[in-house]
Each structure stands twice: as C-alpha cells, then as structure tokens.
C-alpha positions in Angstrom: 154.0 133.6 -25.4 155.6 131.8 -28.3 154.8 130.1 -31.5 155.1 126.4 -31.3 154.3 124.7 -34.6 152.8 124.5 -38.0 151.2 122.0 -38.9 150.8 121.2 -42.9 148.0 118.9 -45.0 150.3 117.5 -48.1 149.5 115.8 -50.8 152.4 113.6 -51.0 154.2 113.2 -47.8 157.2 111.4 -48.8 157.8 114.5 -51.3 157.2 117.0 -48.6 159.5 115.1 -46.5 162.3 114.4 -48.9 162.2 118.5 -49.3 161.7 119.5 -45.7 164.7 117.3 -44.9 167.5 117.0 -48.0 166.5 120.7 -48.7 166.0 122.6 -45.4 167.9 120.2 -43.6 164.7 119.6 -41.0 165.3 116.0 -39.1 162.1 113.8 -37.9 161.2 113.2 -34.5 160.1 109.8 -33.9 159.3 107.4 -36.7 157.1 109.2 -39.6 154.2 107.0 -40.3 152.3 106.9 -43.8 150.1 109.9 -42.2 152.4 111.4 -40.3 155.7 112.9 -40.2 157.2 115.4 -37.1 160.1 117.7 -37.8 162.3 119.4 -35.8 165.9 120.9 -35.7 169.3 119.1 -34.9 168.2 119.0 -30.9 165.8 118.8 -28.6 164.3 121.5 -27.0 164.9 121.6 -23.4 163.7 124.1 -22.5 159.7 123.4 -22.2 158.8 123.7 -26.0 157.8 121.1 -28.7 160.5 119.2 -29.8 158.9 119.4 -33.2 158.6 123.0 -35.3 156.4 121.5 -38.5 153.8 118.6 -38.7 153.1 117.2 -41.9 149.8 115.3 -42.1 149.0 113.2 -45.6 146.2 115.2 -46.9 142.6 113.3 -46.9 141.5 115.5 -50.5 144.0 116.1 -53.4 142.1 119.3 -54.3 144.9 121.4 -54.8 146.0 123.3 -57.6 150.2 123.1 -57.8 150.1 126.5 -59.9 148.9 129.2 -58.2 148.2 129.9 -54.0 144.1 129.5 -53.3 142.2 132.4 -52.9 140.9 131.5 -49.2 142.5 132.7 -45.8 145.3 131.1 -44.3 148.8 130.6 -44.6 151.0 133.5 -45.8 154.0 132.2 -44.7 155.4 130.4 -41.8 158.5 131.8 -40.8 161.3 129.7 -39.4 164.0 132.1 -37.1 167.3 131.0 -37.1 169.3 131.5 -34.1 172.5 133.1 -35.6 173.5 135.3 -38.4 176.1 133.1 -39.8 173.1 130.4 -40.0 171.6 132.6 -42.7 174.4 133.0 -44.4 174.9 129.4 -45.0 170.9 128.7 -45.8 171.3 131.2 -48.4 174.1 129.7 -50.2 172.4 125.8 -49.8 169.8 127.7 -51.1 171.7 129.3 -54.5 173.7 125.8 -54.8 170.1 124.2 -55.0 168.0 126.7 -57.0 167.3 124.6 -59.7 165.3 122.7 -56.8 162.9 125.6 -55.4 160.7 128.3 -55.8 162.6 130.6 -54.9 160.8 134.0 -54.0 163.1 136.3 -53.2 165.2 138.5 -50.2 165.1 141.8 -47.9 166.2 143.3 -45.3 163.2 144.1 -42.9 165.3 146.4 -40.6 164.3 144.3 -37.6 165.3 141.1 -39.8 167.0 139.9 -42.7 164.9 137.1 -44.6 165.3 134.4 -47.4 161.5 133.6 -49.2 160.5 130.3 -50.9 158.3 128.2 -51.5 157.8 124.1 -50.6 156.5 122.1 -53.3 153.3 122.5 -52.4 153.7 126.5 -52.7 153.3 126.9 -49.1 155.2 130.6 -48.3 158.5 129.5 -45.7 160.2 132.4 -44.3 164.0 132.1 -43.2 165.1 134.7 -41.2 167.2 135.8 -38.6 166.5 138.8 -36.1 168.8 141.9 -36.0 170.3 142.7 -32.5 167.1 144.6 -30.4 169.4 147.6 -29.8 169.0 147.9 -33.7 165.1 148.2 -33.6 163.3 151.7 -33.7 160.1 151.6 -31.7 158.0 154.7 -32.2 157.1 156.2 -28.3 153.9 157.9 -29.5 152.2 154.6 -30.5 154.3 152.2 -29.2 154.8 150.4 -33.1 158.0 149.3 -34.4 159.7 150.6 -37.5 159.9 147.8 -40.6 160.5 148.1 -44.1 161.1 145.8 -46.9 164.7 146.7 -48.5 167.3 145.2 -50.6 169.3 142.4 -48.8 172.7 143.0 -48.5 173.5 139.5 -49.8 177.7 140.1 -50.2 177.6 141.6 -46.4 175.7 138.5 -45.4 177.6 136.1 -47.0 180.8 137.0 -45.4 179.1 135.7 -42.1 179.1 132.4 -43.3 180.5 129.6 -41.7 182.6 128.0 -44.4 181.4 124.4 -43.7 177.9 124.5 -45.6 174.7 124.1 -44.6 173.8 120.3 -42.7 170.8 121.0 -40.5 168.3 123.6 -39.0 171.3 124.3 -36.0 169.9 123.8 -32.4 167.8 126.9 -31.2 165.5 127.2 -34.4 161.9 128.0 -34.2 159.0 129.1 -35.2 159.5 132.9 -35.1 155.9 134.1 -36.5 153.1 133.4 -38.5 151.8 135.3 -41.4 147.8 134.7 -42.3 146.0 135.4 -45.3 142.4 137.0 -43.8 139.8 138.6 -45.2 138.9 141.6 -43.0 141.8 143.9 -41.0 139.7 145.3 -38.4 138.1 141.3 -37.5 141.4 140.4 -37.5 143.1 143.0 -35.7 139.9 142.7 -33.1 140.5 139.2 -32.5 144.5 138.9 -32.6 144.4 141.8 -30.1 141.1 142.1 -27.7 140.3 138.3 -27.8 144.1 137.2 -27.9 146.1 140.4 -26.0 148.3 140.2 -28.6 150.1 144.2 -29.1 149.3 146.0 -32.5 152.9 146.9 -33.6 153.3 147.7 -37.0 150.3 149.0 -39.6 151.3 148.6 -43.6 149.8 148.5 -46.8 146.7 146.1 -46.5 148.7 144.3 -43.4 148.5 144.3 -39.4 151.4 143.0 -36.9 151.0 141.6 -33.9 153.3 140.2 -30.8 153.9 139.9 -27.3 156.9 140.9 -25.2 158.2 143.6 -27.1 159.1 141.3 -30.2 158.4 142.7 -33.7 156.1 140.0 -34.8 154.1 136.7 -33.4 151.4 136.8 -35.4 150.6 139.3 -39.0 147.7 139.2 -40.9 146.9 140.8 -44.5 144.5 141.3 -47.0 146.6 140.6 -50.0 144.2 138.5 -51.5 141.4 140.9 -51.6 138.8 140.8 -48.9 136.5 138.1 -51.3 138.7 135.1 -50.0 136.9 131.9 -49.1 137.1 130.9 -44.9 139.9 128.5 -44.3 139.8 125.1 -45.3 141.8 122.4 -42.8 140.9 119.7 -44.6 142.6 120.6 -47.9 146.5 120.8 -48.4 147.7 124.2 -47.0 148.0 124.9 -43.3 145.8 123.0 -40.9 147.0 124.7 -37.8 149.3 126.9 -35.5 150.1 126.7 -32.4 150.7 128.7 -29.4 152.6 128.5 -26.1 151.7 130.0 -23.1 152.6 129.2 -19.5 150.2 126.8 -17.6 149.5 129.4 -14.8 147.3 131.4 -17.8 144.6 128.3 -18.4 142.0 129.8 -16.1 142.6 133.2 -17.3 142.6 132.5 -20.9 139.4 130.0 -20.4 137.3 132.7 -18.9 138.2 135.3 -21.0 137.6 133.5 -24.0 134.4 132.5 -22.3 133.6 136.3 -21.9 134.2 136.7 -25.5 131.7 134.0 -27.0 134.4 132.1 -28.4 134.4 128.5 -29.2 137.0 126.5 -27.9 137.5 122.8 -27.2 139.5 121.9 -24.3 141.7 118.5 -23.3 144.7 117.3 -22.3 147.7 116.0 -24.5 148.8 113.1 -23.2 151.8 113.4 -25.8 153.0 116.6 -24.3 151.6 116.4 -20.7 149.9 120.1 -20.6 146.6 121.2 -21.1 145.4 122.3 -24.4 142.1 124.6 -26.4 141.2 124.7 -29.8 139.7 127.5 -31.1 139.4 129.5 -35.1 140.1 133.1 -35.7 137.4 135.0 -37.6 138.3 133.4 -40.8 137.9 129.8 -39.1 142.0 129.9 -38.9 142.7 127.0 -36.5 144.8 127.7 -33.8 145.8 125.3 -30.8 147.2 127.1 -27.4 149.3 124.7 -25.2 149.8 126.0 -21.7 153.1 124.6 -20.5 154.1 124.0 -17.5 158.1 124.7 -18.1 157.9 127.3 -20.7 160.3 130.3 -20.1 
C-alpha cells in the first residue's frame, strides 16, 4: 500500500500553479487546462505509480476565507517525502532564499523524519520531509508502535548535506509519503482507518492517531486539533477534494467484499486514464478517498 495523490480545489489555478511550480519546483504532466492542472516530479514513475503526486482542480465556489484554516475535517497536511537527505537540505535553503514568498510554519526533527512546514497560498498544510535510515527507528515490542517526537531541527547539521547547486525540481523518486486529516472523532477514525481499511495503529499522541502499512511510521494520521465540533468535509469548496491509495490489483475482490461486509459505500469503475480498476468511498467524516488497484505496483 502506498499514497498516490492529493488532489486540491483552488481558487485561482494559475496562482496555485505559478507556486506549486516556481516555488516547490513541481513540473505538469500533460497540458494544464483552465480546470485542470497535474503535477509531478522531474520523472516519470516507472515503476506502476501515478506519474502525477498533486491535482489541482479550479474550484466551482470561491467560499474560502484566505485568513484562517476552516473549522471542518480534512486536510492537515499533505506530506511530500523526498528521496534523499541532501534533497532537504537544498528545499530548505530555496525555501529561506524565498521566505518573503511563503507561509512558512516552521521545522523538527520527528525522530523517524526530519520536516520543513508551510503553507500554499491557499493555506493548505505541505509537509517536506525526508525519512531517517529504518535502523534509526525505535518500535516499541509490547504494542508494536513506533517512537516519534516533535524536536528542534538541527538546521546547521542539515544544511551541510546540501548539494551546493540549489534547488531546481522535486528530484526523481518524490512522493506522496502520508496524509494528515483533520477528523472529528479518534475512535471513528481509528475504527475506520484500521478495521474497515487494515491499516496498523502505530503511534497514539496528544489528540492524534497514526496509521500505516508495512512497517512504515505513517500512511495515514488523523487528529482532533480542531476540536471535535468541526463541520463534515466539504469537496466542493477549496481545500482537499481527495486522496488516493494504491494497492495491488490482486486485492480488488478482497477489498470489495470486505468493504461490502462493512456497509460501506463505494463506487466502483475503471480509469481508462490509468488502465486499473478503481472505488470511491468517504471516511466517517465524508473524507473522500479513491483506492486504485494496480496491476504493476511494487
């Protein structure tokens, strides 16, 4: 299992474009249309996943409010991994040498991860980050969770990783490391993320549950940060409109009946676009999420 993408409702698409890409370095994947723009990294994937890693989709209702985040569940953050150290290292100085340009949120040291926070123009959370070596994670045998913490980033040690030739492009390997979901009741969530999805609980904190599959430290978290009064997600307004997931294609059946079992909603078809099979469905919180089951995915 895998995240594949995030897709985004924005207001203005040519400004969400001109940040995604002069900023972050992002480059579109076919030609963006008025409604519609793909982004990925400096290469295609080959290796079974979406070539893209955000959609941006022109917004059908302005009703947004450009100074504060909407009390209603959804997006946290996305968080886009980064395939080397020294990658980080050069996003965080783009990032200083254009500061003036961003909301800038802030930095830490995670223990599993280092991270660099922000926010887009549209004050949708981005995560940058870059995972510590495995050997360096502390997994707890009596409950099988993972040890994080959110500590002061060593910026001088990371900036002696960098690369010396600035930062051009997301580098070939980026993806879409985890989500992180506003939600309005732990237990629903944890209920639906882990009996209705198999995801593993891995880490409890404050008013926040972690979730992930094959031993990684995070797919999917959820929190309560909002307070538990937040208003269902809303697709149609700017903010996220979905996630998706990757599976591989021999887990359709299983997933179809199991959801089945579970009195869960789904819609099911076939993208032509990506040639595998697809299913909608909403967590608790009417969170969209769309599960691809891929035929090459390793």
């Amino acid at each position: 299992m895998r995240i594949g993408y995030v897709s985004l409702n924005v207001p203005d698409l040519q400004r969400s474009l001109d940040f995604y890409q002069s900023i972050l370095g992002f480059k579109t994947t076919g030609r963006p249309s008025s409604e519609r723009a793909l982004l990925s990294c400096s290469s295609v994937d080959n290796n079974g996943g979406r070539s893209q890693l955000i959609e941006l989709l022109q917004a059908k209702s302005n009703n947004s409010n450009h100074d504060r985040v909407p009390k209603r569940a959804g997006l946290y953050h996305f968080a886009v991994l980064l395939p080397e150290r020294k990658f980080l290292a050069d996003m965080l100085e783009n990032l200083n040498e254009k500061r003036d340009m961003i909301h800038f949120e802030g930095m830490a040291n995670h223990l599993v991860s280092e991270a660099i926070y922000l926010r887009d123009p549209d004050l949708n959370g981005i995560e940058i980050y870059c995972d510590r070596p495995r050997s360096e994670w502390s997994w707890n045998a009596a409950n099988n969770h993972i040890h994080m913490t959110t500590e002061r980033l060593d910026v001088r040690d990371l900036l002696r990783d960098r690369t010396g030739r600035g930062w051009k492009e997301m580098p070939a390997g980026t993806t879409i490391g985890h989500m992180h979901l506003h939600v309005s009741n732990l237990a629903r969530a944890r209920d639906f993320y882990s009996e209705i999805l198999g995801l593993s609980l891995t880490c409890v904190y404050p008013g926040a549950y972690f979730f992930a599959a094959g031993r990684y430290h995070h797919h999917i978290a959820t929190n309560t940060w909002l307070g538990r009064d937040v208003a269902p997600a809303s697709p149609e307004n700017p903010g996220l409109n979905h996630f998706s997931i990757e599976l591989p294609a021999s887990e359709l059946e299983n997933m179809t009946m199991h959801l089945a079992s579970r009195g869960v909603p789904i819609e099911k078809e076939e993208d032509d676009e990506e040639e595998s099979m697809m299913i909608d469905l909403r967590d608790p919180d009417g969170i969209p999420i769309r599960i691809y089951f891929k035929s090459r995915l390793q």
